[in-house]
MIDREN-558147 format. One record per residue: residue number from 1; residue in one letter; x, y, z of N, C-alpha, C in turn. Coordinates in nm, 4 decimals. Example, Ala and Ser with C-alpha at 12.3 -4.5 7.8 and 13.67 -1.06 7.14 Angstrom:
residues 2
- 1,A,1.3190,-0.5690,0.7800,1.2300,-0.4500,0.7800,1.3200,-0.3300,0.7800
- 2,S,1.2850,-0.2250,0.7080,1.3670,-0.1060,0.7140,1.2900,0.0030,0.7870
end
This chain:
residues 165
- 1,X,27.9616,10.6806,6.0091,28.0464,10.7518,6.1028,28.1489,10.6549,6.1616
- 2,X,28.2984,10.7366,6.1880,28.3618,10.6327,6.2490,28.3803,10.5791,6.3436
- 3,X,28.4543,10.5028,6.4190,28.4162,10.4823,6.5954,28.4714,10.5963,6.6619
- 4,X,28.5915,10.6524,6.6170,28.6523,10.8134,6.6991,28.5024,10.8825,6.7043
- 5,X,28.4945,10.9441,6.5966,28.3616,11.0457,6.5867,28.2180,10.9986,6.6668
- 6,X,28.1909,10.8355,6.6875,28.1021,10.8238,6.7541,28.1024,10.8201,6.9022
- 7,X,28.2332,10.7884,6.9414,28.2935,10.7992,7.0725,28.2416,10.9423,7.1458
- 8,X,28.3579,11.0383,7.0027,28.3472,11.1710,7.0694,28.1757,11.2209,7.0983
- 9,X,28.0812,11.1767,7.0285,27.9480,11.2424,7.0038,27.8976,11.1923,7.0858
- 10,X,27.9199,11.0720,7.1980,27.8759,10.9902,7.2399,27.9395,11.0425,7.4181
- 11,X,28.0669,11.0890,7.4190,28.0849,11.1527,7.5421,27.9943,11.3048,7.5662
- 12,X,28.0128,11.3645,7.4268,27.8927,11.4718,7.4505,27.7836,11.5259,7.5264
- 13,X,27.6745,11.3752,7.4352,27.5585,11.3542,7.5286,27.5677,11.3010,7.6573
- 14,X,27.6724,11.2298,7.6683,27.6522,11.1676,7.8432,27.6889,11.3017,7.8879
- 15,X,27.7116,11.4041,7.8585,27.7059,11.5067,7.9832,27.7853,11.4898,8.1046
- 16,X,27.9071,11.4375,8.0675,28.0172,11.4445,8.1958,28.1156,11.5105,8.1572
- 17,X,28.1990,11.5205,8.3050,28.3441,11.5413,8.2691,28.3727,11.4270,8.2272
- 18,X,28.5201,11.4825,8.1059,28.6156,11.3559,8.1229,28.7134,11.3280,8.1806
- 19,X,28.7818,11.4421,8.2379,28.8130,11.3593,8.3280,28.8166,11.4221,8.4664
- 20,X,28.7719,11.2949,8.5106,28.7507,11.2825,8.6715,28.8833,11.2649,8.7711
- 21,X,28.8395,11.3042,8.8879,28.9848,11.2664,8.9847,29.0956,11.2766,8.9334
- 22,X,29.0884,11.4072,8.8762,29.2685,11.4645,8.8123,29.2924,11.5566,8.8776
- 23,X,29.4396,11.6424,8.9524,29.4589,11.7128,9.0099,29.4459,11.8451,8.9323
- 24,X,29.4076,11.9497,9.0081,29.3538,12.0835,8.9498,29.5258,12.1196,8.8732
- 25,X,29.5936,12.0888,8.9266,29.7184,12.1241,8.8066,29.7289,12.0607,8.6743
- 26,X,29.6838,11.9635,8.6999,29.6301,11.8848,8.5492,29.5565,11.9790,8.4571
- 27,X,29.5226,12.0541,8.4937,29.4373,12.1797,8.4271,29.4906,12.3126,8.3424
- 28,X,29.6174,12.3058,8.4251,29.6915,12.4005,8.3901,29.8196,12.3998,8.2934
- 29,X,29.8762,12.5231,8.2686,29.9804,12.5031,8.1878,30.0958,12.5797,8.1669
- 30,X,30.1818,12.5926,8.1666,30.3080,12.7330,8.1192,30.3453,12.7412,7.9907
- 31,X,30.2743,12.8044,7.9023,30.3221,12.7868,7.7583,30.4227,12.8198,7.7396
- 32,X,30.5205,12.9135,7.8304,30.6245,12.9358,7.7755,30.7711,12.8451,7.8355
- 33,X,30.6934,12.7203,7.8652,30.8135,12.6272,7.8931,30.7864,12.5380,7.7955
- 34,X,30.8834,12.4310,7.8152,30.8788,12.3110,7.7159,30.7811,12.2119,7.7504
- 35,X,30.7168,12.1378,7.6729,30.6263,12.0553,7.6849,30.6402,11.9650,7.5734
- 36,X,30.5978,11.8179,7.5718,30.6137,11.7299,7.4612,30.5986,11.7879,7.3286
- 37,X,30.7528,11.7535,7.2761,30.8030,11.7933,7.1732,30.6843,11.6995,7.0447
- 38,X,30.6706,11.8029,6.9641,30.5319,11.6917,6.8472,30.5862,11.7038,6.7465
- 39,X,30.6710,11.8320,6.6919,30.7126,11.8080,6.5396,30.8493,11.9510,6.5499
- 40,X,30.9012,11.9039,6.4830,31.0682,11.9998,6.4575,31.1053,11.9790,6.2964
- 41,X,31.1680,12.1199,6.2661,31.1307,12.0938,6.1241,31.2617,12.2082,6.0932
- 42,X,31.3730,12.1902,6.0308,31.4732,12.3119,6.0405,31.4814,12.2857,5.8965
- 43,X,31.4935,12.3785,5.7751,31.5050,12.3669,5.6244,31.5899,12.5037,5.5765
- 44,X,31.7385,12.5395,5.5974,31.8048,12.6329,5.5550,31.7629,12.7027,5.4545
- 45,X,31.7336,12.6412,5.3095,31.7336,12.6649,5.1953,31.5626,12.7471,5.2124
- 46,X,31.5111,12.6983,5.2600,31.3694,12.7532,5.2754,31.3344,12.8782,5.3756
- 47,X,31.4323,12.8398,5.4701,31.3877,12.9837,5.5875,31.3465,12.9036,5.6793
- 48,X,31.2853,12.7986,5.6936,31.1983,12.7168,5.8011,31.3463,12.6786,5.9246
- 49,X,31.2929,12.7018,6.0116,31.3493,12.6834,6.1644,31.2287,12.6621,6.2516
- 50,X,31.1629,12.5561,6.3353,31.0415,12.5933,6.4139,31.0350,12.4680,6.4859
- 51,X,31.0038,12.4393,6.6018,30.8867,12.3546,6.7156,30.7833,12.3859,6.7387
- 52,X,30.7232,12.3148,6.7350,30.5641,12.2483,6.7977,30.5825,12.1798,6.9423
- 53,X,30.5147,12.2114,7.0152,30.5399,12.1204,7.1119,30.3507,12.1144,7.1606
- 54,X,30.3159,12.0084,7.1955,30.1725,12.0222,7.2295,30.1828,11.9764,7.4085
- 55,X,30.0460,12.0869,7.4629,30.0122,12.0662,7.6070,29.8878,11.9687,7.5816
- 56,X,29.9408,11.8498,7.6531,29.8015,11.7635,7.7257,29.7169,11.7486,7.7720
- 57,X,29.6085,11.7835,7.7810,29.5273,11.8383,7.8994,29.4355,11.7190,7.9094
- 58,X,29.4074,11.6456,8.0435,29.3238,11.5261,8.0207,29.1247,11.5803,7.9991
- 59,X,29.1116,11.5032,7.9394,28.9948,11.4729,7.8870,28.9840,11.5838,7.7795
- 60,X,29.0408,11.6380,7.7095,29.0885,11.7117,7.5530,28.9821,11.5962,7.4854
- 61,X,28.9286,11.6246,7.3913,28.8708,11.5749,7.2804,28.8608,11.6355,7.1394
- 62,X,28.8084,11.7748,7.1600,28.7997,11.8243,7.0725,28.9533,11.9232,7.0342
- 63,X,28.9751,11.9966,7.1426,29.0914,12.1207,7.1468,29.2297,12.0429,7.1208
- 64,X,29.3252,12.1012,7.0769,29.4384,12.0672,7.0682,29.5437,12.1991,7.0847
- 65,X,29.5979,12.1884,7.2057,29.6701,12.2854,7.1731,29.8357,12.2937,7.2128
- 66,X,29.8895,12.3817,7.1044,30.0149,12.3799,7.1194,30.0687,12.5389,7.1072
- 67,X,30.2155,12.4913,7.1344,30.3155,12.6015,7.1264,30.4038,12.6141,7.0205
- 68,X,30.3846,12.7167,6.9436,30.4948,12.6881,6.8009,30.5830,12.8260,6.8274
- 69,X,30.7266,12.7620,6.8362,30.8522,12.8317,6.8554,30.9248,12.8593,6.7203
- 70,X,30.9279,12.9682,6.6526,31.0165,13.0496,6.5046,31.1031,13.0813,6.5445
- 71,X,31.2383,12.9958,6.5275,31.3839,13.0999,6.5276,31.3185,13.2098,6.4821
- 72,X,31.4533,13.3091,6.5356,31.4552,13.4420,6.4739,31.5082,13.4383,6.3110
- 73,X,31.4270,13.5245,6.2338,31.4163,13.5579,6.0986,31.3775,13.4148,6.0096
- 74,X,31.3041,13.3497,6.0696,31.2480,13.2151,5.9797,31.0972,13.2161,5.9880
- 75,X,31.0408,13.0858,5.9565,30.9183,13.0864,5.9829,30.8807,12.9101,5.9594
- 76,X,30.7442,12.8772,5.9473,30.7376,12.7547,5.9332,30.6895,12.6886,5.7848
- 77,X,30.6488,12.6040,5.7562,30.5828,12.5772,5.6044,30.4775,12.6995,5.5888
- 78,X,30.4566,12.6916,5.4269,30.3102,12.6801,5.3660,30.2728,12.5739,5.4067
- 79,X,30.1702,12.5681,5.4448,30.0756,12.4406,5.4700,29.8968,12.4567,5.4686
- 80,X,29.8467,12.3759,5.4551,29.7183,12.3926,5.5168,29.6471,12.2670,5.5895
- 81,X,29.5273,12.2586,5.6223,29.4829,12.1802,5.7125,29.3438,12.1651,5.7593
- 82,X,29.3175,12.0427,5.8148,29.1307,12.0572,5.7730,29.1244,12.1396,5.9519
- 83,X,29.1964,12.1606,6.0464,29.1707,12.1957,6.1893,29.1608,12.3767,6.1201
- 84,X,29.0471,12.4312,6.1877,29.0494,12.6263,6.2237,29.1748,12.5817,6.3481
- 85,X,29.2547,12.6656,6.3409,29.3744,12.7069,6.4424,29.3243,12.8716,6.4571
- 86,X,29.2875,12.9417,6.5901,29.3675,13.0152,6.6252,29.5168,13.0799,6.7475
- 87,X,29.5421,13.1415,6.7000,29.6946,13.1720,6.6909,29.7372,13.3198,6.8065
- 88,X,29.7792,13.2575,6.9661,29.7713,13.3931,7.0429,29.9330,13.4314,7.0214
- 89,X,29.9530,13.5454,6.9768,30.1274,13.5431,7.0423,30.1737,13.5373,7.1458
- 90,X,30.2899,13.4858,7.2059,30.3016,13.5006,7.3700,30.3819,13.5768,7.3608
- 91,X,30.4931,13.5997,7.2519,30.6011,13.6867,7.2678,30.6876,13.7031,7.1431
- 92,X,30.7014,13.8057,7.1088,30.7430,13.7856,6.9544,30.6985,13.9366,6.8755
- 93,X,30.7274,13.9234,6.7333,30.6531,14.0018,6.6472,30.6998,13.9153,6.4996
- 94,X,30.5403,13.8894,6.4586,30.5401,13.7925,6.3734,30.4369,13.8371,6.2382
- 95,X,30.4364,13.7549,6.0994,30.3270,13.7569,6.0113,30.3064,13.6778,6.0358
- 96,X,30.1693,13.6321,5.9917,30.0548,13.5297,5.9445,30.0202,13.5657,5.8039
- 97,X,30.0720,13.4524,5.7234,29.9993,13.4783,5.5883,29.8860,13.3681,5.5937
- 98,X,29.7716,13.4174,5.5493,29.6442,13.3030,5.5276,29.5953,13.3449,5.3882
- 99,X,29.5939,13.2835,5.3367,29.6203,13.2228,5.2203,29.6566,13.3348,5.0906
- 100,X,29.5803,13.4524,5.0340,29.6816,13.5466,4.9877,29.7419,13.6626,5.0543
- 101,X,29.7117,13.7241,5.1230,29.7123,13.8067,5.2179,29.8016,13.7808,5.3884
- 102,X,29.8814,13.8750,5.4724,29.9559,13.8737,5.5520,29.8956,13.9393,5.6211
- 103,X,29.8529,13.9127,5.7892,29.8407,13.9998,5.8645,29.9564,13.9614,5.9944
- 104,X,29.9720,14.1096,6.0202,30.1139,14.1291,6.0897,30.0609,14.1406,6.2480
- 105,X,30.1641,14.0283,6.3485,30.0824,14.0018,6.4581,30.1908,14.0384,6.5442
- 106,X,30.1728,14.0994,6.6846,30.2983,14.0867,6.7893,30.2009,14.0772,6.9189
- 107,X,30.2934,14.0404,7.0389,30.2587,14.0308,7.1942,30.1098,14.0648,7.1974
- 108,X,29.9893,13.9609,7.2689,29.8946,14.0021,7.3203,29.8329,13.9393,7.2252
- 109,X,29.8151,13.9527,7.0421,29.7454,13.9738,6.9585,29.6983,13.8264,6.9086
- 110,X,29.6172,13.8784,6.7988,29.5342,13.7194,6.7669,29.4993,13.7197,6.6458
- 111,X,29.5531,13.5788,6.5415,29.4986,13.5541,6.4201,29.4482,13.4769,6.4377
- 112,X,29.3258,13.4420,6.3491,29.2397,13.2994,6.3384,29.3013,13.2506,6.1769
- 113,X,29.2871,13.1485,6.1732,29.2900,13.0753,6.0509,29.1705,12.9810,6.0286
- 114,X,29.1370,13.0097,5.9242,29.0069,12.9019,5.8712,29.0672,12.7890,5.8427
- 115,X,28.9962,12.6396,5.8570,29.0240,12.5140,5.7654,29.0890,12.5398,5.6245
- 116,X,29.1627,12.4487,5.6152,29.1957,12.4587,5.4359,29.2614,12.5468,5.4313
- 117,X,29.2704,12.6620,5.5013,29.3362,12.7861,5.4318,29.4938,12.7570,5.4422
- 118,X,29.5212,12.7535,5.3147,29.7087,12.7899,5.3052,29.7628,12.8690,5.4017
- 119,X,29.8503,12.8635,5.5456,29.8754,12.9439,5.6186,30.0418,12.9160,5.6156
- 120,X,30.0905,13.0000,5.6724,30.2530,12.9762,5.6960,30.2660,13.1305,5.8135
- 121,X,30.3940,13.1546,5.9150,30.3802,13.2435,5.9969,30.5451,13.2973,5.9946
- 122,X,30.5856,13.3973,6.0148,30.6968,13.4508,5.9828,30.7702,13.5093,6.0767
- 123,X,30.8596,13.4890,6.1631,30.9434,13.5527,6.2628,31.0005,13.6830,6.2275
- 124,X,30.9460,13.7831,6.2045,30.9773,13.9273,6.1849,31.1526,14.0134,6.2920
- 125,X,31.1620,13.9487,6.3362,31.2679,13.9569,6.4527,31.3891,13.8972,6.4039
- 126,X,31.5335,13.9797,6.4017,31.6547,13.8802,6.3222,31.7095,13.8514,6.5016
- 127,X,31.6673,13.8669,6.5743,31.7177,13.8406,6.7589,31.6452,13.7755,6.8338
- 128,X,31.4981,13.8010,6.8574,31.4086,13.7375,6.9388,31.3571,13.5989,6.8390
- 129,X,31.2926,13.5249,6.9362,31.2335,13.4026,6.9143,31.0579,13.4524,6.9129
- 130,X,30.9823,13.3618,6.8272,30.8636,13.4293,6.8021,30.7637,13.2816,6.8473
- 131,X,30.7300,13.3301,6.9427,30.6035,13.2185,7.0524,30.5033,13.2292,7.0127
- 132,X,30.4325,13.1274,6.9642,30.2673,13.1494,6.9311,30.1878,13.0196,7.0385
- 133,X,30.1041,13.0841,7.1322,29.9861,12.9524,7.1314,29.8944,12.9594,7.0362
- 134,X,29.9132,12.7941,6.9658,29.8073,12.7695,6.9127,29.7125,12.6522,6.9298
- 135,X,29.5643,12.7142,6.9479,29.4107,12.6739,6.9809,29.3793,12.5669,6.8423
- 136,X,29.4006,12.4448,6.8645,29.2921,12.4321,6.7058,29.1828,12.2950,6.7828
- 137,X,29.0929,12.2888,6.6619,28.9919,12.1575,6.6603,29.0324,12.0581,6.6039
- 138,X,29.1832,12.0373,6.6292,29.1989,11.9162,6.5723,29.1587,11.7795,6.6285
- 139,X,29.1215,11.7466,6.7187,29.0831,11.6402,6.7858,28.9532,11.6292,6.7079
- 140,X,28.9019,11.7467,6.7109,28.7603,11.6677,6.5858,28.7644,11.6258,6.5113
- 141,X,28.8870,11.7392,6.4150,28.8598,11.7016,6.2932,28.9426,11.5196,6.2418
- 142,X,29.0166,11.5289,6.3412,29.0838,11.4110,6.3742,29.0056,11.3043,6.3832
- 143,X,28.8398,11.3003,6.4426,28.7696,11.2126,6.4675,28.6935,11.2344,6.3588
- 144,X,28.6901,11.2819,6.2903,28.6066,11.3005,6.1198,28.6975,11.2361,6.0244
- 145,X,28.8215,11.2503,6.0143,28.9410,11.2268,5.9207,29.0159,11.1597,5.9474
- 146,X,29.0372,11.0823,6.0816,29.1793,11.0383,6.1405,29.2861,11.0910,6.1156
- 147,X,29.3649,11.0365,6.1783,29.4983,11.1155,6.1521,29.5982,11.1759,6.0884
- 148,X,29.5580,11.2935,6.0231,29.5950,11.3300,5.8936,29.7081,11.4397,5.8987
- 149,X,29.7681,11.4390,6.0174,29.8194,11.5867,6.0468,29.9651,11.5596,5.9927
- 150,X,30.0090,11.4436,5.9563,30.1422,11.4168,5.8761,30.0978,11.4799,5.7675
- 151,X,30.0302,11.4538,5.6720,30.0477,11.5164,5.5490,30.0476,11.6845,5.5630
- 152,X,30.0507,11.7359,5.6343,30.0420,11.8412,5.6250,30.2132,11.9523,5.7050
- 153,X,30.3398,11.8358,5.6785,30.4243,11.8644,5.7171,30.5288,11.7920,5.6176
- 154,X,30.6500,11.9392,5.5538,30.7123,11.9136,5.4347,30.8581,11.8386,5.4970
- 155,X,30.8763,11.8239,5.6661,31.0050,11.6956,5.6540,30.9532,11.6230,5.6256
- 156,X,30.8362,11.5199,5.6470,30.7387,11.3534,5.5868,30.7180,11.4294,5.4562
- 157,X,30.7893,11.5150,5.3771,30.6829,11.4830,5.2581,30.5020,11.5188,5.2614
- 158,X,30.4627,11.6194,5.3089,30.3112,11.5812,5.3294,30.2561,11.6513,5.1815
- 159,X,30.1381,11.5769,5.1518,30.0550,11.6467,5.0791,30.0096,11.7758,5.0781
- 160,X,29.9795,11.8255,5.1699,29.9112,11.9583,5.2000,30.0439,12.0305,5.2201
- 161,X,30.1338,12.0523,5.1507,30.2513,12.1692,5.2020,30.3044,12.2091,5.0438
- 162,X,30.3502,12.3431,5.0827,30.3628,12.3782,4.9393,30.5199,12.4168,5.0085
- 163,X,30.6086,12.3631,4.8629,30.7835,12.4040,4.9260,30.8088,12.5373,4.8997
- 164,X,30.7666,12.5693,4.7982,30.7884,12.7542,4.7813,30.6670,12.8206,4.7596
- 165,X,30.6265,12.9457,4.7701,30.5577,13.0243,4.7525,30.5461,13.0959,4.8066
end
């Protein structure tokens, strides 16, 4: 096991918070503002227009979560990934394709995505902007795999992204 993964297994059992003496707003969040920008990715030829931006939350270990913003009428890669993401809309009307199959998501609603699964998400709207929070375990799987979440993004070139399909 590695030292991430033994760390994390190791705050577990001690049975604490992590973090201590943080202000209760530290807790909180506005997904529908801006927050540290994590990945931007605009590809004409493809349709791709999108941000990521991830919220911080102290003592996060396992959760990771962010906000992914779809121009209108684009969407983001094929991709896949060892993190389950699920996927709330905040505002929008959007697809989710996971892996052959599309399910069609708007305001309120909720896709899950399994590990591995080929996912990509689609801004159904040629006017509105399409908001998703997304929930994943990447901090685990992060502490199982290290840091693998580049390959799974087609500006670096990643392994895990498919350019058409």
């Amino acid at each position: 096991m590695n030292a991430e993964l033994l760390a994390l297994l190791g705050a577990i059992e001690a049975r604490q918070p992590l973090a201590k003496e943080r202000a209760i707003a530290d807790f909180g969040a506005d997904p529908t503002r801006s927050h540290r920008e994590l990945y931007r990715n605009r590809n004409a030829k493809l349709g791709i227009d999108f941000t990521v931006d991830v919220l911080d939350f102290p003592g996060a270990q396992a959760f990771d979560v962010r906000v992914v913003r779809i121009a209108a009428g684009c969407n983001n890669e094929l991709h896949k990934h060892a993190h389950e993401s699920l996927f709330y809309v905040i505002s929008g009307e959007g697809e989710v394709r996971i892996a052959d199959a599309s399910l069609r998501v708007s305001q309120g609603e909720v896709a899950f995505v399994p590990r591995w699964a080929f996912h990509q998400s689609r801004n159904l709207s040629e006017t509105e902007e399409l908001v998703i929070l997304a929930v994943t375990d990447f901090g685990l799987t992060k502490a199982v795999l290290g840091d693998y979440d580049k390959r799974t993004r087609l500006a670096v070139r990643g392994a895990d992204v498919q350019e058409h399909g």
